[in-house]
C-alpha positions, 0 to 999 in steps of 0.5 A, a space after each residue: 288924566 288930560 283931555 283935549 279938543 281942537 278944531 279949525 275952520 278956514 275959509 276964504 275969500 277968492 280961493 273957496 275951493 280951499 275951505 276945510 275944517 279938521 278936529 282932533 280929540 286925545 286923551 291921555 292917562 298916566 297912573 304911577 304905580 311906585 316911585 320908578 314905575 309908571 303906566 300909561 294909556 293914551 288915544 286920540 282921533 282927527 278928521 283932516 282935509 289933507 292927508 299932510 299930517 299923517 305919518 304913514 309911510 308913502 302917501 302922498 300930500 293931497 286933498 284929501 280928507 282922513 279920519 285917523 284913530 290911533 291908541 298907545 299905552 306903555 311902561 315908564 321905568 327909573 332904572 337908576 337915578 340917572 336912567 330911564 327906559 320908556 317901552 310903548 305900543 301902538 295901534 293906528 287906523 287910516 280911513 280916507 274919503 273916496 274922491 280926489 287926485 290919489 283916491 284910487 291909491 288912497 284905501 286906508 290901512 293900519 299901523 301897529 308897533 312897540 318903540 323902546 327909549 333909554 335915557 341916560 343922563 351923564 351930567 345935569 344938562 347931557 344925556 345919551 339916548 338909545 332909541 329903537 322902533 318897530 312898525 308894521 302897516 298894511 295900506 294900500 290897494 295890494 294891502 301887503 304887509 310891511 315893516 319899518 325897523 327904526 334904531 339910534 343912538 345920540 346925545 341931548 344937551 340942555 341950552 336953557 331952562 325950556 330949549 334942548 338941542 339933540 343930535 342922533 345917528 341911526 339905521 331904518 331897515 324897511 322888511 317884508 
């Protein structure tokens, strides 16, 4: 089980049209259920003065404020000794603060989706990678539903003990 809180306050001098605080809280439980099978569950909440960190399709950069919940939970699986499969879904919820440049456009919403990820490993330092990720969101003022179809293919080497590099090609298919 891990918990974490962080918190930050900027304040400044000359510019204090700029102050801002965000806060962000997560919480994360892994259970293994056997030596090749592991579970997970995990959520978090944020309160932040931009909208920069949101990874919600089309919405703008502005200031202003958000409060985002989100929660996923999953399967771990060891296939073999050398492939591992990774299925997980999410449930997200945006709320934003009714004043500012995009309020009139900025209405909240939510996101839901399942991401697949298979690893291969071909050698000690080198792994194939196939990674696929549905998501459906409904924001916006017309509050008409969307999907994001998201899938790739790649490898990832290993440079030294902490850095990797990895390379991937892919298709995103935007649907109804």
């Amino acid at each position: 089980f891990t918990a974490l809180f962080s918190g930050a306050i900027s304040v400044y001098h000359d510019l204090n049209t700029l102050n801002n605080f965000d806060q962000r809280l997560s919480a994360t439980f892994r259970r293994s259920l056997n030596p090749s099978l592991g579970m997970f569950i995990a959520g978090g909440a944020s309160a932040t003065p931009t909208t920069e960190l949101i990874e919600f399709v089309g919405v703008p950069f502005t200031r202003t404020g958000s409060f985002i919940q989100d929660v996923r939970g999953g399967i771990e699986a060891a296939l073999t000794p050398r492939a591992s499969l990774v299925v997980a879904g999410h449930l997200e919820h945006v709320e934003f603060d009714d004043q500012g440049l995009f309020a009139h456009l900025l209405r909240g919403g939510y996101g839901t989706g399942v991401r697949t990820a298979f690893r291969e490993r071909l050698t000690s330092r080198t792994a194939f990678t196939v990674d696929y990720d549905l998501q459906h969101a409904q924001v916006g003022l017309a509050h008409a539903p969307f999907t994001v179809h998201n899938a790739d293919g790649g490898f990832e080497r290993q440079l030294t003990r902490t850095i990797y590099a990895d390379g991937a090609m892919g298709i995103s298919i935007l649907g109804p």
